[in-house]
C-alpha positions as CSV (number, residue, x, y, z in Angstrom):
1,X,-4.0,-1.3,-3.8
2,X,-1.6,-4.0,-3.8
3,X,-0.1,-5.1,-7.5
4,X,-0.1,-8.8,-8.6
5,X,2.9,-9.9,-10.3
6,X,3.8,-13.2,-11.4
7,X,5.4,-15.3,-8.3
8,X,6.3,-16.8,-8.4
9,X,26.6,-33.3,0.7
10,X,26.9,-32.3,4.3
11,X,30.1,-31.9,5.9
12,X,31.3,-33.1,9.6
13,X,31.3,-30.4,12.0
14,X,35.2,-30.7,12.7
15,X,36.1,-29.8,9.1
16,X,33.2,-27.4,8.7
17,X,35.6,-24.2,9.6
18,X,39.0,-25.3,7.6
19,X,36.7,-26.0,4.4
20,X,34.3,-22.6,4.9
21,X,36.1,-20.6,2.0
22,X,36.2,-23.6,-0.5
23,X,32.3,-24.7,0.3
24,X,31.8,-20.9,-0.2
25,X,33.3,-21.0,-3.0
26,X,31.1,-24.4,-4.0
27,X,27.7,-22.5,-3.3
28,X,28.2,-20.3,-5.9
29,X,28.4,-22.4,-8.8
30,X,26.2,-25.2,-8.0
31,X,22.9,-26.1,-6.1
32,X,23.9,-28.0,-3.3
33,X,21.6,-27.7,-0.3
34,X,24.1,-26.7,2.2
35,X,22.6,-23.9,5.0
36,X,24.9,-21.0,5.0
37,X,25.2,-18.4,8.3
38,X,26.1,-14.7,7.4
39,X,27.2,-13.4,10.9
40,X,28.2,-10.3,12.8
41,X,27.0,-7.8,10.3
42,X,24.8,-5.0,10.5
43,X,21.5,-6.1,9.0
44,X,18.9,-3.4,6.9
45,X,16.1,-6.3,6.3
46,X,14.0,-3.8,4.0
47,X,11.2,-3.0,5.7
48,X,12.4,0.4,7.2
49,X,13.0,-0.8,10.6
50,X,15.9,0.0,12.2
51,X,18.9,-2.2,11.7
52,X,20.1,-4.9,13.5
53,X,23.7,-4.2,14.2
54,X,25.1,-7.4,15.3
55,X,22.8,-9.8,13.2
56,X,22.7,-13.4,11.8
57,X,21.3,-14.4,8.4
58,X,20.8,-17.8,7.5
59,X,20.5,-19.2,4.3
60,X,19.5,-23.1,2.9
61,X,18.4,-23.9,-0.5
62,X,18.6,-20.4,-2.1
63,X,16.2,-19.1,0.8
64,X,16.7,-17.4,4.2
65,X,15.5,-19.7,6.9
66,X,16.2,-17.2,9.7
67,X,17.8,-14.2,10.7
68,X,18.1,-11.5,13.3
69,X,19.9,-10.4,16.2
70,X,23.1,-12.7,17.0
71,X,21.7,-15.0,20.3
72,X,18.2,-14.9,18.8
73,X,18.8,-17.2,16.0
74,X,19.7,-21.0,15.6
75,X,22.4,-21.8,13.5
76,X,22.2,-25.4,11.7
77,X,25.0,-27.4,13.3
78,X,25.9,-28.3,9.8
79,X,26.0,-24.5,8.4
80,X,29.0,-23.1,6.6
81,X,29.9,-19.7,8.9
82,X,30.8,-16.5,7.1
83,X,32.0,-13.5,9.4
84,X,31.2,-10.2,7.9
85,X,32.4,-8.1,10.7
86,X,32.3,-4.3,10.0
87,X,29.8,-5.0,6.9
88,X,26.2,-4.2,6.0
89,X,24.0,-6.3,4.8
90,X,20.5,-5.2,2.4
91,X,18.5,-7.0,0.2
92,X,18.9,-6.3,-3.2
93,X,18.3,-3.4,-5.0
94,X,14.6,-3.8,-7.0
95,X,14.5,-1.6,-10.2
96,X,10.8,-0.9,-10.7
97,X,10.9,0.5,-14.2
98,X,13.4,-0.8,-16.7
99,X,13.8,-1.9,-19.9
100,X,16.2,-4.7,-20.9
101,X,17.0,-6.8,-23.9
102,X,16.7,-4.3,-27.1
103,X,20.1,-2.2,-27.0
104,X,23.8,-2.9,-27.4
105,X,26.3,-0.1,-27.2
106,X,23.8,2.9,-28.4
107,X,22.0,0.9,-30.9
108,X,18.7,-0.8,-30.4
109,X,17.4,-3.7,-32.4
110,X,19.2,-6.3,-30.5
111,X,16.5,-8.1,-28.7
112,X,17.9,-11.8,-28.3
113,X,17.7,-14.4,-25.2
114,X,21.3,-13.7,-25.1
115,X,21.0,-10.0,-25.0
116,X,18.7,-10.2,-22.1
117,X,20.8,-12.6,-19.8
118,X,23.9,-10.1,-20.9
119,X,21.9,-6.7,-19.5
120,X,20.2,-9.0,-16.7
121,X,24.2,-9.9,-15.2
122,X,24.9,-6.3,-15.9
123,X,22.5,-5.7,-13.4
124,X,23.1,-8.3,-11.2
125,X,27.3,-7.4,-10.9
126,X,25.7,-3.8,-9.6
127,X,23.3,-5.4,-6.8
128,X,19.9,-4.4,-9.2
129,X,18.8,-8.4,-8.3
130,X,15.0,-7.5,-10.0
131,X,14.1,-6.0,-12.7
132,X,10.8,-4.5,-13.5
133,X,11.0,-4.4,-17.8
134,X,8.0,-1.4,-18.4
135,X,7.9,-2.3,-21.9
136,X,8.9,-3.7,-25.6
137,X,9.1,-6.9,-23.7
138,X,8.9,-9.7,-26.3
139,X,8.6,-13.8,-25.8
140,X,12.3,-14.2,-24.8
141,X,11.7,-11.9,-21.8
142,X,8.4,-13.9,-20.7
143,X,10.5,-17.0,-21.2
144,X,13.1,-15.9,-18.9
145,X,10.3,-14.9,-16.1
146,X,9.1,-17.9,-16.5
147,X,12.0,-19.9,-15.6
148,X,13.4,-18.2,-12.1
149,X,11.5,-19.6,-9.7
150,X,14.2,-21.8,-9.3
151,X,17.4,-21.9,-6.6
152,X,19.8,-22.0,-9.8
153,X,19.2,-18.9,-10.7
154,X,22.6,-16.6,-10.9
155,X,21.4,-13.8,-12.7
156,X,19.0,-10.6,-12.3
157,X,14.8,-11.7,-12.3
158,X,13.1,-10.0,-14.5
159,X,9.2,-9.1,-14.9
160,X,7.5,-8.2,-17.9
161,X,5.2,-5.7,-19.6
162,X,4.8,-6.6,-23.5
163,X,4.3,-3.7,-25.6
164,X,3.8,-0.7,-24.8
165,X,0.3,-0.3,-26.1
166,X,-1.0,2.3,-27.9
167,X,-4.3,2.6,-29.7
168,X,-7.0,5.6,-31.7
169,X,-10.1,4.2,-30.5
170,X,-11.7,2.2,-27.3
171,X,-12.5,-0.9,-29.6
172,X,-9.1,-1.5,-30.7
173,X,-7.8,-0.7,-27.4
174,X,-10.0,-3.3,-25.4
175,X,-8.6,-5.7,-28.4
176,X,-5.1,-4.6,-27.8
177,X,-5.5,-5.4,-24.2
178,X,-6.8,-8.9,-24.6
179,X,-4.1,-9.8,-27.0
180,X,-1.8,-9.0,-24.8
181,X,-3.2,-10.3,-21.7
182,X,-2.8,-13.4,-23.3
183,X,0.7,-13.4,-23.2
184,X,0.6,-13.1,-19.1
185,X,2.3,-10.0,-18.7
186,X,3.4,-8.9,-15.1
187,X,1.6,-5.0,-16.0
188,X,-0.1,-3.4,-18.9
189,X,2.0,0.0,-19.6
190,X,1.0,3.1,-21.6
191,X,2.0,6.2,-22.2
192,X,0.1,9.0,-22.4
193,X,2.6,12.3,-23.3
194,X,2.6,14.6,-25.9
195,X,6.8,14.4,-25.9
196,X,6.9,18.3,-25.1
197,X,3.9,19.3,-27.7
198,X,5.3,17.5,-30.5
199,X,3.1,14.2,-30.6
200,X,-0.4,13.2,-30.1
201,X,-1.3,12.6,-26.7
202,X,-3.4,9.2,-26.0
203,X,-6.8,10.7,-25.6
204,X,-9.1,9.9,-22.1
205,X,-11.8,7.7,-23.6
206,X,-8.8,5.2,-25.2
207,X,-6.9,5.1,-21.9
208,X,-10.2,4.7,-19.9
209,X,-10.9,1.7,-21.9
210,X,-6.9,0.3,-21.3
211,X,-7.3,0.9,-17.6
212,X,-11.2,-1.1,-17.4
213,X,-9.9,-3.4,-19.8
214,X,-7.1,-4.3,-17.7
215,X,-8.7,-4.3,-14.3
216,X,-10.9,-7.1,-16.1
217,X,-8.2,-9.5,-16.5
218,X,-6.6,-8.7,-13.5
219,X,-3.3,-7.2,-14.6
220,X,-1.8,-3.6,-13.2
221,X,-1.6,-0.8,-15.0
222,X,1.9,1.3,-15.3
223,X,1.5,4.8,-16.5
224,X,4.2,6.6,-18.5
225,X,2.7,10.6,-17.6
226,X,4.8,13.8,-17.8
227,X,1.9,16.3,-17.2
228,X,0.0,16.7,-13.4
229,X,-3.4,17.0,-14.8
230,X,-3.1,14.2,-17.0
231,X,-2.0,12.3,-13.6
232,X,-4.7,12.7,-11.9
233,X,-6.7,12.3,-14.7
234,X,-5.1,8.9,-15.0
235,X,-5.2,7.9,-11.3
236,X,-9.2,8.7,-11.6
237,X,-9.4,6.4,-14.7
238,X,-8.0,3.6,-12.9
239,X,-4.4,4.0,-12.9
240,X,-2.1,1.3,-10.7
241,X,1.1,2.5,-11.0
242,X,2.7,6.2,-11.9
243,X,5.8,4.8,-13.7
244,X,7.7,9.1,-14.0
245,X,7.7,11.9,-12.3
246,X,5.2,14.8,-12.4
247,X,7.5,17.1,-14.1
248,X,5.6,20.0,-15.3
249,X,4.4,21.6,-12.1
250,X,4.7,20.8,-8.5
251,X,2.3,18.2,-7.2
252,X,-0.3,19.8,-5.2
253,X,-2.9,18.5,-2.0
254,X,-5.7,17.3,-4.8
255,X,-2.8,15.0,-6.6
256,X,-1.6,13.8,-3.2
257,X,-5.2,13.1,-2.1
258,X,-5.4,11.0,-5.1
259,X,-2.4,8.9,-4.3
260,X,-2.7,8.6,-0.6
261,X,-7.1,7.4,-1.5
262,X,-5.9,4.5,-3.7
263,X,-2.8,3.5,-2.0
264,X,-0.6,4.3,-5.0
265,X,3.2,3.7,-5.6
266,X,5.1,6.9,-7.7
267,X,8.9,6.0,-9.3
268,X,11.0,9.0,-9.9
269,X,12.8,8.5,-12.5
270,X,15.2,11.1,-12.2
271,X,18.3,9.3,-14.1
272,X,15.6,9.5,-16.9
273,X,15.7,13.4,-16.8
274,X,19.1,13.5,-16.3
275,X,19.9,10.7,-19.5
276,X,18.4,13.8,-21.8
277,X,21.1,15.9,-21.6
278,X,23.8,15.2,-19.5
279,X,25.9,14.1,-22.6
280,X,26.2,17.7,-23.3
281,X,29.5,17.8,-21.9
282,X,31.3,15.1,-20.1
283,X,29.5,13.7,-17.0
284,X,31.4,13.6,-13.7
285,X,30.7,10.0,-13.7
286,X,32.8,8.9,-16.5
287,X,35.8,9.3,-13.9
288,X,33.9,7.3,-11.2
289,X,35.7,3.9,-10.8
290,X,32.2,2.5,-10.0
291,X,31.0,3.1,-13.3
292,X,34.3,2.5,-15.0
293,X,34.5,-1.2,-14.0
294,X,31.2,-1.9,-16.6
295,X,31.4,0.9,-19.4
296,X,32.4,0.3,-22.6
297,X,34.8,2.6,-23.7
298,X,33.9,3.0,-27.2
299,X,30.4,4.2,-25.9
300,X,32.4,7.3,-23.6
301,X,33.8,8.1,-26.6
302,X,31.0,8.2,-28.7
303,X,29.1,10.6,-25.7
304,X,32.2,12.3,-25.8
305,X,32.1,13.9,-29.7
306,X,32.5,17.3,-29.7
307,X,29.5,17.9,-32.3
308,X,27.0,15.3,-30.3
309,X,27.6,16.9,-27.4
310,X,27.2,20.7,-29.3
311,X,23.9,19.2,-31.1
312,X,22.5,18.6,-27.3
313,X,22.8,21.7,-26.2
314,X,20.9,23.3,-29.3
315,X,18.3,20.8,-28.3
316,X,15.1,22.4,-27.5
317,X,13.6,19.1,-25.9
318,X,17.2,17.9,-23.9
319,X,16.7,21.8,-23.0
320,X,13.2,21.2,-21.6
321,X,13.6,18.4,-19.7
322,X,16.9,20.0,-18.1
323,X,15.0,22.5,-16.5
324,X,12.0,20.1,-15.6
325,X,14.5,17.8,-13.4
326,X,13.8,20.4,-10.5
327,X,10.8,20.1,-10.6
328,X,11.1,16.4,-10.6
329,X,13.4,16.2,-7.6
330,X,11.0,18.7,-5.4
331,X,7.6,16.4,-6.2
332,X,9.1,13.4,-5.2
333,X,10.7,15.1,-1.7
334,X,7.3,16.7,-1.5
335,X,5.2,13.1,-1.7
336,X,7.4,11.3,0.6
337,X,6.8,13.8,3.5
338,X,3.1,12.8,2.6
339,X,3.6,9.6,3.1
340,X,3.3,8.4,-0.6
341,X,5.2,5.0,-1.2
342,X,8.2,5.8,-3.4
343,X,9.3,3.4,-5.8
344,X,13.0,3.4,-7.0
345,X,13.3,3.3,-10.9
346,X,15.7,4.6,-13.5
347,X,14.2,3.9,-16.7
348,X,17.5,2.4,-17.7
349,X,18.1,0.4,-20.8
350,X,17.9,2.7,-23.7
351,X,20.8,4.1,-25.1
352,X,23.2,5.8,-22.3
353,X,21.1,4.8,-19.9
354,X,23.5,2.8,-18.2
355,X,21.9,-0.2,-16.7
356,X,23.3,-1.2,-12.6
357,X,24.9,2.0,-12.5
358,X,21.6,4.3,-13.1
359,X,20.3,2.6,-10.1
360,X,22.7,4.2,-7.7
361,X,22.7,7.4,-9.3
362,X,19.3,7.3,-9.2
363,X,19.4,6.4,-5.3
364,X,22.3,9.4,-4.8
365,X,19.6,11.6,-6.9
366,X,17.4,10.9,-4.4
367,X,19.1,11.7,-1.3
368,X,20.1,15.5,-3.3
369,X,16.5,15.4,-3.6
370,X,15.7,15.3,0.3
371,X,15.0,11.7,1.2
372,X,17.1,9.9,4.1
373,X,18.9,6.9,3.3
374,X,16.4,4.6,4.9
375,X,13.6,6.0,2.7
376,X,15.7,5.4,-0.1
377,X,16.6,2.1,1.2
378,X,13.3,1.0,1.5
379,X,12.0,3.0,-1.6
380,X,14.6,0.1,-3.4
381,X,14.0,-3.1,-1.7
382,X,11.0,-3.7,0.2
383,X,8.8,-1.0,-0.6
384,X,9.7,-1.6,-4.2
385,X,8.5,-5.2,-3.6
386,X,5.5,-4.0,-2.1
387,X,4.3,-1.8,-5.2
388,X,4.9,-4.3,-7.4
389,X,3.0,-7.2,-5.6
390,X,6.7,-9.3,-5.5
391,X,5.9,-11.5,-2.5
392,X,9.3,-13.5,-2.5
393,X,12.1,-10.9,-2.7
394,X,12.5,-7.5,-2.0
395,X,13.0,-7.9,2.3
396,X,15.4,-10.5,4.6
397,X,12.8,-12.4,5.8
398,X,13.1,-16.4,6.4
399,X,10.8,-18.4,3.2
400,X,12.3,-15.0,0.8
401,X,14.9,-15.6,-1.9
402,X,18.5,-15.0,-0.8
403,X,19.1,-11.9,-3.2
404,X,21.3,-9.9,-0.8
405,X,24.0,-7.3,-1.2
406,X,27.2,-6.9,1.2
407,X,28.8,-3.5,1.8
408,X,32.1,-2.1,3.1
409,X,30.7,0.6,4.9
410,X,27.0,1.5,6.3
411,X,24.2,3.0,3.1
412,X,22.4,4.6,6.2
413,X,25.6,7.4,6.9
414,X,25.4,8.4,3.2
415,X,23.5,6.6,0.5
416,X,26.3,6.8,-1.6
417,X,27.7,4.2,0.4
418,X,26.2,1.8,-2.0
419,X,29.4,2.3,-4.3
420,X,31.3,0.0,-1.6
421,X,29.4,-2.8,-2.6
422,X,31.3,-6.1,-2.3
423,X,29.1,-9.2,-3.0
424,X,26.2,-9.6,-4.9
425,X,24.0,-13.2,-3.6
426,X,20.8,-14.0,-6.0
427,X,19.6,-17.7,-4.5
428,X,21.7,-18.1,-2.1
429,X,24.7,-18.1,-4.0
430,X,27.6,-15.2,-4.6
431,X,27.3,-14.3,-8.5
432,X,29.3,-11.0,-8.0
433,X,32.0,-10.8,-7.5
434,X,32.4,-14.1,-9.8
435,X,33.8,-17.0,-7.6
C-alpha cells in the first residue's frame, strides 16, 4: 500500500572546459539553468539494480534529464563536464523517521524556523537530503514543506507529522484527527507503548478510531510500537507504517504474513536503541573524524560526566533496551530475507541523537545486523521513497530532483564506505562541501 506524501546564461562551447570549475562553482549558489554532466563514475541509481560503472548523469534546472551508461546518453552541447573518475555516485540518503526543530545542544524547547533550517543543513552536510519529521511538528516545519518544491532549495526537505497524538476515548480521538488533518500533515503518528510498564498504553478501541479516522482523510498512519502483539494488532487496525523495531520478541511467520498481506514498510531504528545507553561510557565514535567535523564539544563533554554516565548504568530502562537491541537487529535481518521493504530511520533529533551522523551508524548497524550494502542502499534511498509515497526524490532517474551524494570509494564493498562522502548536491547544486 503505497503512502501519499505531499509532492510535491549559456556559455560558447570553446570556453565551456577552461570555465568548468568556476561555473561549478556558480551552480551552487544561484539558479541559473545551466545543464551539468557528472561523468565516468560508478552509478547506484537507487532502485537495487546493479550499478552502472562507467555512467553519465545529467543535470538541468535542479533535475536529472538523463543518465546511464557512458555512450548511451546525450550530453547537451552546452553542458558544464565534471569527471568523477574513481567515484560513486547514490542518491541521497532519505531518513524516514526523524525529528527536527525542538532541541539545541541537549535541551529541547527550541522550536524556531531558524532551528529547523540549522538541523535541516546539519543533515544535508552528511548526505541525509530528506527528512521524514515523525512528530511535534509545528507551523514552522509545514511552512518549510511547503516551500521546497523549488530548484533553490540548498538545504535538507523535510515532511511533516504534527503532534504526536494521543487521546482516552474514540470521540476525542476522531476530533484529534480532524484537527490535525487540517493542518495537511504528510502522516498521522501515534504511539502505542507502555515505556517498559511504566505508562499507560493507548488502548485498541482509541487507536482503531486514529487509524479509520485517518484512512478517511487520506493521510498515513506511522506507528511508534515496541511490543509484537501490539504490532500486529496495529497492522490489523489499519496500520501504514511500523515506524520501530519489534523489540520484545523475535518476529514470527503470522507477523511476517501481516506485513508481506498489506505491502508494509518496517524502519529499524537501531541508533534509537543504541541512544539509550551508549553514554554509559564513552562511545567509540567520539574519536571518529566523521562525527568530529559536526559535534559540539561542549555536548561530548557533557555525555562525558563521570556521574551521568554512572546514573546510566543504574538505569533499569537504558538497561532494558540494551539488551532489546539484539533482538532488534535479528527482526530486521529476519524480515528482509522475507522480503519485507526496510525503511532506513534513526529516530534522530532528540537529545544525543546526533542528527546526519545517526544515519550512517544506523546504515553500519545495519550491515552488523546482516543486510548487504545494496539492501541497505536501497533501504535509504529508493525504497525509502517508495514507503513514503516521495515520488520526486529518492532514485537517479531523469524528471527526479538532483539530491545526489559523491563518494571516494564504492558503499557496495563496505557500507561504511559512506564515511568517504565528498559532495553533497540537493537541486542540482553542491551545498556540501560549501562552495
Amino acid at each position: 500500500m503505497p503512502l501519499h506524501a505531499t509532492r510535491r546564461f549559456s556559455l560558447r562551447a570553446a570556453t565551456r572546459n577552461a570555465l568548468c570549475g568556476c561555473v561549478l562553482s556558480l551552480l551552487a549558489t544561484t539558479s541559473l539553468a545551466v545543464p551539468v554532466a557528472l561523468t565516468d563514475v560508478r552509478i547506484i541509481d537507487g532502485t537495487g539494480t546493479a550499478p552502472v560503472e562507467n555512467g553519465v548523469l545529467v543535470i538541468d534546472d535542479g533535475r536529472i534529464i538523463a543518465v546511464g551508461a557512458a555512450g548511451s546518453v546525450t550530453i547537451p552541447a552546452n553542458a558544464v563536464r565534471q569527471s568523477l573518475a574513481g567515484k560513486t555516485l547514490t542518491p541521497g540518503f532519505i531518513n524516514t523517521h526523524g525529528h527536527a526543530g525542538a532541541v539545541r545542544g541537549l535541551e529541547a524547547g527550541h522550536y524556531s524556523r531558524d532551528n529547523l533550517i540549522r538541523q535541516l543543513d546539519l543533515y544535508a552536510r552528511y548526505g541525509v537530503t530528506t527528512v521524514i519529521s515523525l512528530g511535534d511538528d509545528e507551523a514552522e516545519g509545514f511552512a518549510l514543506r511547503d516551500e521546497q518544491n523549488t530548484a533553490s532549495l540548498d538545504r535538507a526537505r523535510l515532511y511533516v507529522a504534527g503532534p504526536v497524538l494521543s487521546a482516552q476515548t474514540p470521540e476525542a480521538a476522531r476530533a484529534l484527527v480532524d484537527r490535525t488533518a487540517g493542518m495537511s500533515p504528510n502522516f498521522i503518528k501515534i504511539r502505542v507503548d507502555d515505556n517498559l510498564g511504566r505508562t499507560a498504553k493507548m488502548s485498541p478501541d482509541v487507536y482503531q478510531a486514529i487509524s479509520e479516522r485517518a484512512d478517511h482523510h487520506n493521510i498515513p498512519l506511522a506507528v511508534h510500537t515496541y511490543y509484537l502483539q501490539d504490532t500486529k494488532d496495529l497492522i490489523r487496525a489499519g496500520a501504514d507504517f511500523i515506524a520501530h523495531s519489534v523489540r520484545d520478541v523475535h518476529v514470527d511467520d503470522e507477523f511476517i504474513a501481516l506485513m508481506r498481506d498489506r505491502n508494509l514498510c518496517y524502519s529499524p531504528t537501531l541508533t534509537r536503541e543504541l541512544s539509550t545507553y551508549i553514554y554509559e561510557s564513552e562511545p567509540a565514535f567520539f574519536s571518529d573524524p566523521f562525527f568530529l567535523r559536526e559535534a559540539d564539544t561542549g555536548v561530548l563533554d557533557t555525555l562525558r560526566e563521570p556521574g551521568r554516565q554512572q546514573r546510566l548504568r543504574g538505569n533499569s530502562a537504558a538497561q532494558q533496551y540494551k539488551a532489546s537491541l539484539p533482538v532488534a537487529m535479528a527482526n530486521v535481518k529476519i524480515l528482509a530475507d522475507a522480503g519485507v521493504q526496510i525503511a532506513m530511520g534513526t529516530d534522530s533529533g532528540p537529545p544525543a541523537r546526533f542528527q546526519g551522523y545517526f544515519e550512517h551508524l544506523e546504515m553500519w548497524m545495519m550491515q552488523d545486523a546482516g543486510l548487504a550494502p545494496m539492501q541497505i542502499l536501497h533501504a535509504a534511498t529508493g525504497g525509502a521513497a517508495a514507503c513514503m509515497g516521495l515520488s520526486d526524490t529518492g532514485t537517479l532517474e531523469p524528471g527526479k530532483w538532483a539530491d545526489l551524494l559523491i563518494m571516494s570509494e564504492n558503499p557496495l564493498q563496505d557500507i561504511r564506505h559512506t564515511r568517504t562522502l565528498e559532495q553533497v548536491w540537493i537541486a542540482g547544486k553542491q551545498v556540501y562541501p560549501a562552495p
